[in-house]
LUMMAR-634670 format. One record per residue (C-alpha): x, y, z; residue number from 1; residue in three letters. Coordinates in steps of 0.1 Angstrom, whole numbers. Layout:
BEGIN
((X Y Z) NUM ALA)
...
//
This chain:
BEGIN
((-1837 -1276 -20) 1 UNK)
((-1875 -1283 -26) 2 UNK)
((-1903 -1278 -1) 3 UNK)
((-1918 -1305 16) 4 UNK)
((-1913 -1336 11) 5 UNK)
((-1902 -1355 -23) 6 UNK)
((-1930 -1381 -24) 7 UNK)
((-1917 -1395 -60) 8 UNK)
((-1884 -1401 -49) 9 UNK)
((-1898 -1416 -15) 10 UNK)
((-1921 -1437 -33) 11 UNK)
((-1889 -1452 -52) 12 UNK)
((-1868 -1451 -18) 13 UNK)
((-1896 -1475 -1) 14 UNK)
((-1899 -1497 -24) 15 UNK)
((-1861 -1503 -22) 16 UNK)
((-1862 -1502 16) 17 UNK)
((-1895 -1529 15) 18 UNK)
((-1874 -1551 -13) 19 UNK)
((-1847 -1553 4) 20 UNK)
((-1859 -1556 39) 21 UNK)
((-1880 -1591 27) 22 UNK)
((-1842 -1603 15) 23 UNK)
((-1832 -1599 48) 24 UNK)
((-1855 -1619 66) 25 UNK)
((-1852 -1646 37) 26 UNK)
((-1818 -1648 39) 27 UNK)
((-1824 -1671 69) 28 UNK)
((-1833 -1699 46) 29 UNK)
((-1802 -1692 22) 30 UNK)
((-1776 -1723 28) 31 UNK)
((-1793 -1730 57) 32 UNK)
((-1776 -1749 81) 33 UNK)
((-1783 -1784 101) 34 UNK)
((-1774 -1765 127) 35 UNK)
((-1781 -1727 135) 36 UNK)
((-1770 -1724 167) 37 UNK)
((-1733 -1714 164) 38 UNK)
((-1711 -1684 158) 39 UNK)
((-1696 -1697 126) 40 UNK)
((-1734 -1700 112) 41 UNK)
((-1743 -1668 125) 42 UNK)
((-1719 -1644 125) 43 UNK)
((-1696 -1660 95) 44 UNK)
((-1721 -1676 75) 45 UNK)
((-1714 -1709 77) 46 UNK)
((-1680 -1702 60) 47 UNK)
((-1694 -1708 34) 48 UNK)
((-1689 -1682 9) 49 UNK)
((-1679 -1679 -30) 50 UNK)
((-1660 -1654 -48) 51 UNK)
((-1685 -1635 -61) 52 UNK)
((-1709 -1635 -29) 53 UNK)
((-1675 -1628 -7) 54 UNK)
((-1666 -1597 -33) 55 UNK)
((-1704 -1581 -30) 56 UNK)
((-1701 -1588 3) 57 UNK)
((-1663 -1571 11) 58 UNK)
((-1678 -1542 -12) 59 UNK)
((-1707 -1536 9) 60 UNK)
((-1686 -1537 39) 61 UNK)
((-1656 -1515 26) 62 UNK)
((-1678 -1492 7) 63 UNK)
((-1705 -1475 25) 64 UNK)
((-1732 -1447 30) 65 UNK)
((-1703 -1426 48) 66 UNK)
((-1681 -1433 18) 67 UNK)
((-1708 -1422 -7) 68 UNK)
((-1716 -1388 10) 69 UNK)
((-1681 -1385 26) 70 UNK)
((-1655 -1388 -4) 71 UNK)
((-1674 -1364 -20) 72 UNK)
((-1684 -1344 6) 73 UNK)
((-1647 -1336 13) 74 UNK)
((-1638 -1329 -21) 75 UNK)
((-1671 -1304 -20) 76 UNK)
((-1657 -1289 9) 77 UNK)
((-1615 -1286 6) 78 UNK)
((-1605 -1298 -31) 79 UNK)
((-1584 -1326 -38) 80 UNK)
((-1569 -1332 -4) 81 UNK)
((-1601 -1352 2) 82 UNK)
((-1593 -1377 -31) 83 UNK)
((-1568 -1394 -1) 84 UNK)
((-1591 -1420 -1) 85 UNK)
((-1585 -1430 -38) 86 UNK)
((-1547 -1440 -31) 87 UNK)
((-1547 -1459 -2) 88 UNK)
((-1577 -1481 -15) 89 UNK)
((-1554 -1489 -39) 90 UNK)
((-1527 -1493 -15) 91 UNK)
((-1546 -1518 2) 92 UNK)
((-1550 -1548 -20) 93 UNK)
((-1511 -1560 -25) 94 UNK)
((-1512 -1551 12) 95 UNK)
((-1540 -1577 25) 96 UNK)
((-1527 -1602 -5) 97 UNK)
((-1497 -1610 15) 98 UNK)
((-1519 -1616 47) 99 UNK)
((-1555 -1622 46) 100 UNK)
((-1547 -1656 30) 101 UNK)
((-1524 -1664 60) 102 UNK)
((-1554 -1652 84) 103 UNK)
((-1578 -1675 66) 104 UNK)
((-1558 -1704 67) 105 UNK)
((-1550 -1705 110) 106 UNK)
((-1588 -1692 119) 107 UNK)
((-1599 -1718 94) 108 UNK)
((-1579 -1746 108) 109 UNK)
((-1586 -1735 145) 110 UNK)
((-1618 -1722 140) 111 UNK)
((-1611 -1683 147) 112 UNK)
((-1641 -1663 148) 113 UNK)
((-1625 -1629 153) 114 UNK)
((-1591 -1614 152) 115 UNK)
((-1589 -1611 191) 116 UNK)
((-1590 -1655 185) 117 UNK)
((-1560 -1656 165) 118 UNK)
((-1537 -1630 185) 119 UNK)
((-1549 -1652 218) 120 UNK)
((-1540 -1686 200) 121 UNK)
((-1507 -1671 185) 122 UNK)
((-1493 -1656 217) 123 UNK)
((-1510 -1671 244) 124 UNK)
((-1523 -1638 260) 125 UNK)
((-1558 -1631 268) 126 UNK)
((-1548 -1599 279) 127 UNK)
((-1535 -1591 243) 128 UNK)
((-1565 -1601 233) 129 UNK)
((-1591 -1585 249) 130 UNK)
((-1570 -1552 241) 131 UNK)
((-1579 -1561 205) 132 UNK)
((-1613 -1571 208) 133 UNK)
((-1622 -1536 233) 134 UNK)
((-1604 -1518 205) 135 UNK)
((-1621 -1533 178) 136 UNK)
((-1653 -1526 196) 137 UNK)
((-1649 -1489 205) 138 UNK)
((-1637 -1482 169) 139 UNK)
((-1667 -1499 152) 140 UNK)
((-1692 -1481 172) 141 UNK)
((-1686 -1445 156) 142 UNK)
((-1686 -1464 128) 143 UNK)
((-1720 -1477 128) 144 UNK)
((-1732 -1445 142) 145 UNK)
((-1719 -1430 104) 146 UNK)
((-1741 -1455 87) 147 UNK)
((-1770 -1440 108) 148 UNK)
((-1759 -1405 97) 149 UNK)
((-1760 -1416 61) 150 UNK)
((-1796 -1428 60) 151 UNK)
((-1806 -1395 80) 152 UNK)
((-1788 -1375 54) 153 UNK)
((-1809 -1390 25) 154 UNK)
((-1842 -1389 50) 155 UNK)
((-1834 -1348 55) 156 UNK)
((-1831 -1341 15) 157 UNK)
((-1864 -1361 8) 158 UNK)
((-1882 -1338 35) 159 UNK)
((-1887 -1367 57) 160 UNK)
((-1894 -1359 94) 161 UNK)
((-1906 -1321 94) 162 UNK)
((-1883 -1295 101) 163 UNK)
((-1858 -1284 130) 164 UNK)
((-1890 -1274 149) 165 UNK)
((-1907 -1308 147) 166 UNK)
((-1910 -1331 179) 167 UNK)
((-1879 -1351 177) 168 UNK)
((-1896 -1384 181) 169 UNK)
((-1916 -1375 153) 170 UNK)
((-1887 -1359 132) 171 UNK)
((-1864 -1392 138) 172 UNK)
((-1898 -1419 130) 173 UNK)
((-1885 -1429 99) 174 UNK)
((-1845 -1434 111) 175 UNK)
((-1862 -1451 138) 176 UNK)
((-1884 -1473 119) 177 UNK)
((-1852 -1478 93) 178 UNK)
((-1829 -1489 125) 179 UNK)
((-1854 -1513 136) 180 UNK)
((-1858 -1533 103) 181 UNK)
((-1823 -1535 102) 182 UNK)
((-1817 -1547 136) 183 UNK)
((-1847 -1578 132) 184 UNK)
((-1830 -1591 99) 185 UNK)
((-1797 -1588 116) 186 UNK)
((-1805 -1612 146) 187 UNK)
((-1824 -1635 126) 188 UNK)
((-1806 -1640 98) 189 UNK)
((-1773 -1631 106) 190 UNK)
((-1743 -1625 82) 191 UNK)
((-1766 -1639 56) 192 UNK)
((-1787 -1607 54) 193 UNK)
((-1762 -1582 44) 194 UNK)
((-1742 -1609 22) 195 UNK)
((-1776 -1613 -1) 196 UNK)
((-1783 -1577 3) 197 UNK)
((-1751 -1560 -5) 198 UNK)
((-1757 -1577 -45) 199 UNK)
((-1784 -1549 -50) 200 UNK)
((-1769 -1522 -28) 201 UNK)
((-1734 -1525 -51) 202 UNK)
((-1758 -1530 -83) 203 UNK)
((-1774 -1498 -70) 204 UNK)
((-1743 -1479 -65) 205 UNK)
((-1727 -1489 -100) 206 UNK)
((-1758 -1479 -117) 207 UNK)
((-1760 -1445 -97) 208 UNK)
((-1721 -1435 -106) 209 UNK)
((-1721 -1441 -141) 210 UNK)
((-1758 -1427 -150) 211 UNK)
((-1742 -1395 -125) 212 UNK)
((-1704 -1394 -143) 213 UNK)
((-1727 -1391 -178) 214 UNK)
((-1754 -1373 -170) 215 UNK)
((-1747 -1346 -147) 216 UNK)
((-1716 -1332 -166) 217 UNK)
((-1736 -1328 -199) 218 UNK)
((-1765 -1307 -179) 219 UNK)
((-1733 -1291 -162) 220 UNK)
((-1718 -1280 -198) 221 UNK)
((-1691 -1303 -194) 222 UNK)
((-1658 -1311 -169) 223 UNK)
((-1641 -1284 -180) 224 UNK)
((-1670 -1263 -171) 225 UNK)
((-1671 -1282 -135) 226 UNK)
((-1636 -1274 -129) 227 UNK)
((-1636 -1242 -133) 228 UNK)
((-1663 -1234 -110) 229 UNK)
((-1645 -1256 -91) 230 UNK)
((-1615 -1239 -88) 231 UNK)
((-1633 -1203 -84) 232 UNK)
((-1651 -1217 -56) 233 UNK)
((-1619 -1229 -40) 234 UNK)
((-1598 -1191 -44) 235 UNK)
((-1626 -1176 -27) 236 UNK)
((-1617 -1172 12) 237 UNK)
((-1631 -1189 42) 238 UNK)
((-1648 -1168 71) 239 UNK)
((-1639 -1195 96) 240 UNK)
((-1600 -1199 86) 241 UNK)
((-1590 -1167 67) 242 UNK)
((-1578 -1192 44) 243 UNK)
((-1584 -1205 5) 244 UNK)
((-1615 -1228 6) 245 UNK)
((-1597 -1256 -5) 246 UNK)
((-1576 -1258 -41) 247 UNK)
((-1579 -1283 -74) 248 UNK)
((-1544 -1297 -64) 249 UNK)
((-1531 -1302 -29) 250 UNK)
((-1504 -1273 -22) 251 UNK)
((-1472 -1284 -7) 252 UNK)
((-1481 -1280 29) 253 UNK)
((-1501 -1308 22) 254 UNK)
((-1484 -1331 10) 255 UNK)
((-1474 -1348 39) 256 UNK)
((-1510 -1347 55) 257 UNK)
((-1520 -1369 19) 258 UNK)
((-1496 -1390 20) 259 UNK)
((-1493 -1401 62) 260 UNK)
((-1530 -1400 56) 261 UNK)
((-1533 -1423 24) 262 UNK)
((-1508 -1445 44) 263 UNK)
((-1517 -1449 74) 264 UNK)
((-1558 -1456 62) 265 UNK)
((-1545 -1483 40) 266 UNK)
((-1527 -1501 70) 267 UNK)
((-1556 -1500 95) 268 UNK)
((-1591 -1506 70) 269 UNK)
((-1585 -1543 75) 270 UNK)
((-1579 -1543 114) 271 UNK)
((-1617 -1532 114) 272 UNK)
((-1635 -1564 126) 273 UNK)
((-1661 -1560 103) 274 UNK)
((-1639 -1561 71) 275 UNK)
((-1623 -1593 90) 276 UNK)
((-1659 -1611 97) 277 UNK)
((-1667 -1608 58) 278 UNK)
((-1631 -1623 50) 279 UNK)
((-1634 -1653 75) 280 UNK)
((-1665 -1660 57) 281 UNK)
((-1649 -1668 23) 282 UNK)
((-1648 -1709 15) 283 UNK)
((-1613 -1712 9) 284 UNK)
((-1583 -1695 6) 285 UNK)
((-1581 -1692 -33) 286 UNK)
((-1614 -1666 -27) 287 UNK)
((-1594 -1647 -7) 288 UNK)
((-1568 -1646 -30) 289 UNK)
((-1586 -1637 -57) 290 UNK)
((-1607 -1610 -44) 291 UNK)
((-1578 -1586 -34) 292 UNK)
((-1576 -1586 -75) 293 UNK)
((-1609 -1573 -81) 294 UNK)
((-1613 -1559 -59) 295 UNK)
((-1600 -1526 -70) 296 UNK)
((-1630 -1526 -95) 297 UNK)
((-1643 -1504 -60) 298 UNK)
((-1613 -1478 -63) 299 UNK)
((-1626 -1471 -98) 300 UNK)
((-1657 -1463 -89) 301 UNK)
((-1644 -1447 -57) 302 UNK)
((-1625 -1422 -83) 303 UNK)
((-1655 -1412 -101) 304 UNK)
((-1675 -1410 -76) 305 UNK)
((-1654 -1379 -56) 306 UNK)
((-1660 -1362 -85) 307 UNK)
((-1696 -1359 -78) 308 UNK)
((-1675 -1326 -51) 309 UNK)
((-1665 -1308 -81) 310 UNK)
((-1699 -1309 -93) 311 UNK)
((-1720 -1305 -66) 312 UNK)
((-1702 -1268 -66) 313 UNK)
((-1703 -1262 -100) 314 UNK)
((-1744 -1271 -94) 315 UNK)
((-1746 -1243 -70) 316 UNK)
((-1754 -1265 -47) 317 UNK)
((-1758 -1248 -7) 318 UNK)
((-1756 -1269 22) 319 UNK)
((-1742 -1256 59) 320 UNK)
((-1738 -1295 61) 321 UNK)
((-1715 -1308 38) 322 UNK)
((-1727 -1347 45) 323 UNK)
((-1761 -1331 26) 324 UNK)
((-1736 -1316 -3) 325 UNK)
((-1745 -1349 -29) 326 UNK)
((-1777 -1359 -13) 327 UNK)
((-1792 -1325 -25) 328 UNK)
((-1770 -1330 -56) 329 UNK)
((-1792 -1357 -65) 330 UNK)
((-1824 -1339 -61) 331 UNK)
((-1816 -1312 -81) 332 UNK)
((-1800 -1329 -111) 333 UNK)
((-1818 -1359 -115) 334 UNK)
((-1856 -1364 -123) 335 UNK)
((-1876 -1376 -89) 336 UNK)
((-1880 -1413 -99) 337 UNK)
((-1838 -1415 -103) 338 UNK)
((-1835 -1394 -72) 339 UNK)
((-1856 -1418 -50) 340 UNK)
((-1830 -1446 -68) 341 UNK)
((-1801 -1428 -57) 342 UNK)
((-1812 -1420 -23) 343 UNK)
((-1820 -1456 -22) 344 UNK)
((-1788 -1468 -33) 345 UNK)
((-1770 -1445 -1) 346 UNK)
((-1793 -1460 21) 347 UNK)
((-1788 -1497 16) 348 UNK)
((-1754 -1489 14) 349 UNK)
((-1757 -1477 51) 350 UNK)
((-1782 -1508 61) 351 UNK)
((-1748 -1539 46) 352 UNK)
((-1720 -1527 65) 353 UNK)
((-1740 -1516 97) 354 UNK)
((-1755 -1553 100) 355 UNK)
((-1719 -1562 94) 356 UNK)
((-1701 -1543 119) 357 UNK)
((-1727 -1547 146) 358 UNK)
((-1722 -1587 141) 359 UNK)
((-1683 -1582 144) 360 UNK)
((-1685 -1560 174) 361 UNK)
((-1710 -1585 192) 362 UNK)
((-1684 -1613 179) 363 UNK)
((-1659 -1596 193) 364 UNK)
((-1673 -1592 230) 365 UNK)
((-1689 -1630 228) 366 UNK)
((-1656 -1646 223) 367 UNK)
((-1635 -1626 237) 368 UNK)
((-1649 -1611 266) 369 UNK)
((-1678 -1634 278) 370 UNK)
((-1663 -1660 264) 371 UNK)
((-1627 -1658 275) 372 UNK)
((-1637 -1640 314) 373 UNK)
((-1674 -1643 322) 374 UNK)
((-1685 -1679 308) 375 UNK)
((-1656 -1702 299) 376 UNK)
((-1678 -1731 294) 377 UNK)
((-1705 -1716 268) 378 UNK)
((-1717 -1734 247) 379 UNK)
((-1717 -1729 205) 380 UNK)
((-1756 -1722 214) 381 UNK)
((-1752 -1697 245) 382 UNK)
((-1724 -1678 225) 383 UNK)
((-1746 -1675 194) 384 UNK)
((-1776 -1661 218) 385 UNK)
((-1751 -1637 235) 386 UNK)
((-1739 -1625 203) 387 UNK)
((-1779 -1620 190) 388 UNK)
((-1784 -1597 219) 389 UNK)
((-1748 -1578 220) 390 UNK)
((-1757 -1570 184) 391 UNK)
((-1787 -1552 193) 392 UNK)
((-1774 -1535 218) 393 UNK)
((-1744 -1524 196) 394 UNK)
((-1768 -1510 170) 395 UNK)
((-1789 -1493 200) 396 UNK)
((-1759 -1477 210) 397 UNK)
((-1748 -1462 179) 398 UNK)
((-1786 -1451 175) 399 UNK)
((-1782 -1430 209) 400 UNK)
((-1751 -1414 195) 401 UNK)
((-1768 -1400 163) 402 UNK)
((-1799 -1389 181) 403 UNK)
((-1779 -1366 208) 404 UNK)
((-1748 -1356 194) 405 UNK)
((-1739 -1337 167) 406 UNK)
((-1736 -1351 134) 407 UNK)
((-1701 -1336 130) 408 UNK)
((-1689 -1354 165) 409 UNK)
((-1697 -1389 147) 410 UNK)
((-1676 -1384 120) 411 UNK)
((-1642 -1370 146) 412 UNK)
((-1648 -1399 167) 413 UNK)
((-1648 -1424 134) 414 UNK)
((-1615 -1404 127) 415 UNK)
((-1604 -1414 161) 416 UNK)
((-1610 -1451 157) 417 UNK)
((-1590 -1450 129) 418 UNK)
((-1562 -1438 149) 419 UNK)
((-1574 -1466 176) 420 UNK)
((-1579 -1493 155) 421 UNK)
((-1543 -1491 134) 422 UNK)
((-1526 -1502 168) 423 UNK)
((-1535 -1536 168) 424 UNK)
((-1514 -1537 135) 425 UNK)
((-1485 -1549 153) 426 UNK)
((-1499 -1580 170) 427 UNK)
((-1527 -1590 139) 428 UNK)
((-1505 -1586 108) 429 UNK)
((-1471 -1592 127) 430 UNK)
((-1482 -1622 145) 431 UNK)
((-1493 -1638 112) 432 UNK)
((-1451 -1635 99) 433 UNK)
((-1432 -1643 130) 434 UNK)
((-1438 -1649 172) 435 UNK)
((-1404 -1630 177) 436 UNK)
((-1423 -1602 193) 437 UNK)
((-1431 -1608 230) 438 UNK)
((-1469 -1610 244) 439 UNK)
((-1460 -1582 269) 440 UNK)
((-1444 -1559 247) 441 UNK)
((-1474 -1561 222) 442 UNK)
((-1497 -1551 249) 443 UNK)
((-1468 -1519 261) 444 UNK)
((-1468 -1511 224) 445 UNK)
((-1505 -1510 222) 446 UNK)
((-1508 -1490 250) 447 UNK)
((-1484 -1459 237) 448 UNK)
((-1500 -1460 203) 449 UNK)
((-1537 -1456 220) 450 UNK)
((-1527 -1432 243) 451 UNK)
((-1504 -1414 222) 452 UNK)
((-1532 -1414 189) 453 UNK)
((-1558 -1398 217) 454 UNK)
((-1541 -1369 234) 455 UNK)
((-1528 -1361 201) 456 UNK)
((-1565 -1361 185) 457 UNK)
((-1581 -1343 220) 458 UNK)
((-1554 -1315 212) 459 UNK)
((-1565 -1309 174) 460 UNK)
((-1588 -1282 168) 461 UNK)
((-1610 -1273 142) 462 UNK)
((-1633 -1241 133) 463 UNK)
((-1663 -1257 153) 464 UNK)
((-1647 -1278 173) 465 UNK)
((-1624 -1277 202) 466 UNK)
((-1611 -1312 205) 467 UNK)
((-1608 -1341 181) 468 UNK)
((-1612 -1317 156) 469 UNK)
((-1593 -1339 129) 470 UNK)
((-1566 -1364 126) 471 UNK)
((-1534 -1348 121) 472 UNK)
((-1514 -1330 137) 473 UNK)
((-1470 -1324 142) 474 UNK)
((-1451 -1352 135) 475 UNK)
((-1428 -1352 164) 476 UNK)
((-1393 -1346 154) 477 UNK)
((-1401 -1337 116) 478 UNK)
((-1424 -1310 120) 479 UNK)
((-1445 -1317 91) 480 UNK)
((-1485 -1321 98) 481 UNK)
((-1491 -1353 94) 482 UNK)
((-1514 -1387 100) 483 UNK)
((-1516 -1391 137) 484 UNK)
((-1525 -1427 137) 485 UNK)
((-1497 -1435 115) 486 UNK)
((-1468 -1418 139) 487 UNK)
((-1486 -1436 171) 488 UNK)
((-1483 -1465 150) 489 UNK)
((-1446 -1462 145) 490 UNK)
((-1441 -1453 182) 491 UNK)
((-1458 -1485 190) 492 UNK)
((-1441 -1506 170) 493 UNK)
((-1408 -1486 183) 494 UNK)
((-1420 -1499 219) 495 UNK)
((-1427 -1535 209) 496 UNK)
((-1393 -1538 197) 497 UNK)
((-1375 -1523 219) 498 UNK)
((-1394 -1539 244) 499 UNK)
((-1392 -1575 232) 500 UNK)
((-1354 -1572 232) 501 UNK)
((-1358 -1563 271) 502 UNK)
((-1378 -1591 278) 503 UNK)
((-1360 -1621 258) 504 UNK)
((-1331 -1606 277) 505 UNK)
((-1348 -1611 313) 506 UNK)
((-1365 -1643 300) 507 UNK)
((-1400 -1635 304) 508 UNK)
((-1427 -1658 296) 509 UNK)
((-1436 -1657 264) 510 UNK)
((-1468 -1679 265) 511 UNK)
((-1479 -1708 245) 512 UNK)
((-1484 -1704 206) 513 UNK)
((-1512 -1731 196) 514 UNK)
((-1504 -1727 162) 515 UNK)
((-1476 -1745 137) 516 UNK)
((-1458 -1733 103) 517 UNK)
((-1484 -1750 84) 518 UNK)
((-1514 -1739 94) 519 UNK)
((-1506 -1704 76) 520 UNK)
((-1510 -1720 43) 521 UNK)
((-1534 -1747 45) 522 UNK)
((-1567 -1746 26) 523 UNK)
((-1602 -1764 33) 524 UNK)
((-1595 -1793 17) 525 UNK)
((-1565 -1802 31) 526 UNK)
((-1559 -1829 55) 527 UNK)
((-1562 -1821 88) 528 UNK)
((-1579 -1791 84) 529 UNK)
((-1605 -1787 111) 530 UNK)
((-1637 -1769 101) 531 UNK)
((-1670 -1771 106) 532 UNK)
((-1686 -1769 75) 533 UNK)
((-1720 -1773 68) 534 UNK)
((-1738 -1794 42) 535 UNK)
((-1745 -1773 18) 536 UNK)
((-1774 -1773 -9) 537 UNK)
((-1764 -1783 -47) 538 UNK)
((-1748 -1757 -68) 539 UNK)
((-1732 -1737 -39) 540 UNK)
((-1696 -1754 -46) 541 UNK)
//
């Protein structure tokens, strides 16, 4: 690592931070709206967008600063086992073709904000759905929090913010000053900001991978050179475990862990609200459609860009935190003015999806909280305020949880919303198919796969951790280690049906579904549709 602070790669990271920051605020004025002061303006951008601004957009939001130092980071620090992500982002695509367009079509014609809308609309439960939107909520915060982490990460390779003994108000100025910016553009301009933004943060990003994939390798002498080192690094034992660092090829012990894993992450990346939010934002349904078949251009780049693990060992590189394993990459391969570029791409690629998921979480408790138990008669303008200020405090909260807890806590309890967030599976994706499952059994199904997913998590340990040390554990009655959220996820959908059967039996009340067959497939320019588009400015069709 080099003393003090990097001040060329700095220079390049400001001027980044500065461009994109002025996009933010401008964004305001993109397809502006007659009128502002509703949720569908401000938190979906007027539904307005095309393909290509809805694929940038769905990029930045899928593909963030945890995924840039993460995927690699894991690889740097077990082998293979951590190229899990690769799979089940390829997994995902045919997956959200069968129902994103589906989702589109009802939140389009009923006007659907969040997922928490539909699942109320579909089964006529608020209850159901304010266990989605409080899960949706408490598994986006960690998430934000990562972003955070990300920028930091960057910040702590370029020197910025003194060392360990620095005043922390001092030492944390610039993640500070960096959470600020992003939080003004975010409540004036909405989902606007991080849609215009995430073109450069994804041109950034491309630029940085292939440059890297070339470049480092031939200063490296080559892949086979890498993976070598690679797998030397791996033999050698670990203090903490008594075990193999890691290997080039997951043994068969872990094969289950990969696969439950690969699974189960594939099912639940688009229950997130925020990966919802940039769908609902899409024009029409056809952009829907066609993104989830290019969207795979990511999983290409997601494949090269684990490989930046194998290198960063066979660089030598020495990091007690793993998270700083391809930051410090970056500073020692590349020359200070491509450093600054690559730094810059990670931390735009932390400021999209945080704006993102801070406007779905404040979504999220304006419609379905204050909306649905607090104020039932606010108005588009009193929700759009309320969802301003939620969004702060979202971003304020997951600030607080970087600055006092350890780095390595944010990134268990993201693995825990993972586990929370799969269990609205069930009534999301399942409702959009068929209302044979009952309201009540939903909400008993829910409720075993959330308690189930966190005493199973409490009880994992890990070297430095006691609890919620990592996300899989036993698989009950198999006895393979394997995804926790994916067996809570089969337990709940075990209770639903079980359940359901029970209650149709008893006759319960099965609530009102405000939805018909033909709302699942209608488009924006079908009759009947309601929407509330606005005018747009010529060439945006």
């Amino acid at each position: 690592m080099k003393d003090g602070v990097n001040g060329v790669a700095l220079a390049v990271f400001i001027f980044f931070f500065l461009a994109v920051t002025v996009m933010g605020f401008l964004a305001s004025r993109w397809r502006r709206a007659e009128n502002e002061n509703s949720l569908d303006e401000w938190g979906l951008g007027g539904r307005s967008f095309g393909t290509w601004v809805t694929w940038f957009l769905l990029g930045g939001d899928l593909y963030t600063a945890y995924t840039f130092v993460a995927v690699p980071a894991a690889i740097y620090a077990a082998g293979a086992a951590g190229f899990f992500a690769v799979p089940y982002t390829i997994l995902v695509y045919p997956l959200i073709f069968t129902f994103l367009p589906r989702l589109w079509s009802v939140s389009h014609k009923h006007g659907y904000v969040t997922t928490s809308d539909f699942v109320r609309g579909r089964f006529g439960s608020k209850g159901l759905s304010l266990a989605v939107a409080v899960t949706g909520i408490l598994a986006t915060m960690p998430y934000i929090a990562l972003q955070l982490v990300g920028i930091q990460a960057v910040l702590d390779v370029m020197g910025v913010g003194g060392g360990e003994d620095t005043h922390w108000f001092i030492k944390d100025l610039p993640l500070l000053i960096a959470f600020g910016v992003l939080a003004a553009y975010t409540y004036s301009s909405g989902l606007r900001a991080p849609a215009l933004i995430a073109f450069v943060k994804d041109t950034l990003i491309y630029i940085v991978i292939a440059v890297a994939i070339i470049y480092i390798p031939i200063k490296l002498g080559g892949f086979d050179e890498i993976f070598a080192k690679a797998g030397e690094a791996y033999a050698q034992t670990n203090p903490a475990t008594g075990k193999p660092r890691g290997s080039l090829v997951p043994g068969d012990a872990g094969q289950w862990t990969y696969a439950t894993l690969a699974l189960g992450s594939a099912l639940a990346l688009f229950m997130y609200p925020h990966s919802i939010t940039a769908t609902l934002s899409s024009r029409s349904r056809e952009v829907i459609r066609r993104n989830t078949t290019i969207l795979p251009l990511y999983s290409l780049m997601l494949g090269l860009l684990a490989l930046l693990g194998f290198m960063a060992i066979a660089a030598g590189i020495q990091v007690k935190n793993g998270q700083l394993a391809i930051p410090q990459l970056f500073e020692t391969m590349f020359p200070d003015w491509f450093a600054g570029v690559a730094f810059a791409a990670i931390g735009i690629g932390a400021l999209v999806p945080a704006a993102i998921m801070s406007i779905a979480a404040a979504n999220l408790f304006t419609r379905n909280i204050y909306k649905d138990f607090i104020k039932k008669d606010a108005t588009p303008a009193q929700e759009t305020k309320v969802s301003k200020l939620v969004s702060l405090l979202v971003k304020v909260g997951a600030l607080a949880f970087v600055l006092t807890m350890d780095k390595t806590v944010a990134i268990n309890f993201q693995l825990l919303g993972g586990i929370w967030i799969l269990q609205t599976f069930p009534a999301l994706v399942g409702g959009l198919f068929t209302r044979w499952m009952h309201r009540w059994a939903l909400l008993a199904g829910w409720a075993v796969g959330m308690l189930y997913g966190t005493v199973a998590a409490y009880g994992v340990a890990s070297p430095t951790q006691k609890h919620f040390g990592g996300s899989s554990a036993e698989i009950p009655g198999i006895g393979e280690i394997g995804y926790i959220g994916l067996t809570a996820f089969v337990l709940n959908v075990v209770v639903t049906v079980v359940l359901t059967f029970v209650l149709k039996a008893v006759k319960a009340p099965e609530g009102v579904d405000e939805t018909s067959p033909s709302d699942y497939t209608a488009d924006a320019g079908d009759k009947g549709v309601q929407t509330e588009m606005p005018k747009l400015g010529a060439g945006t069709h």
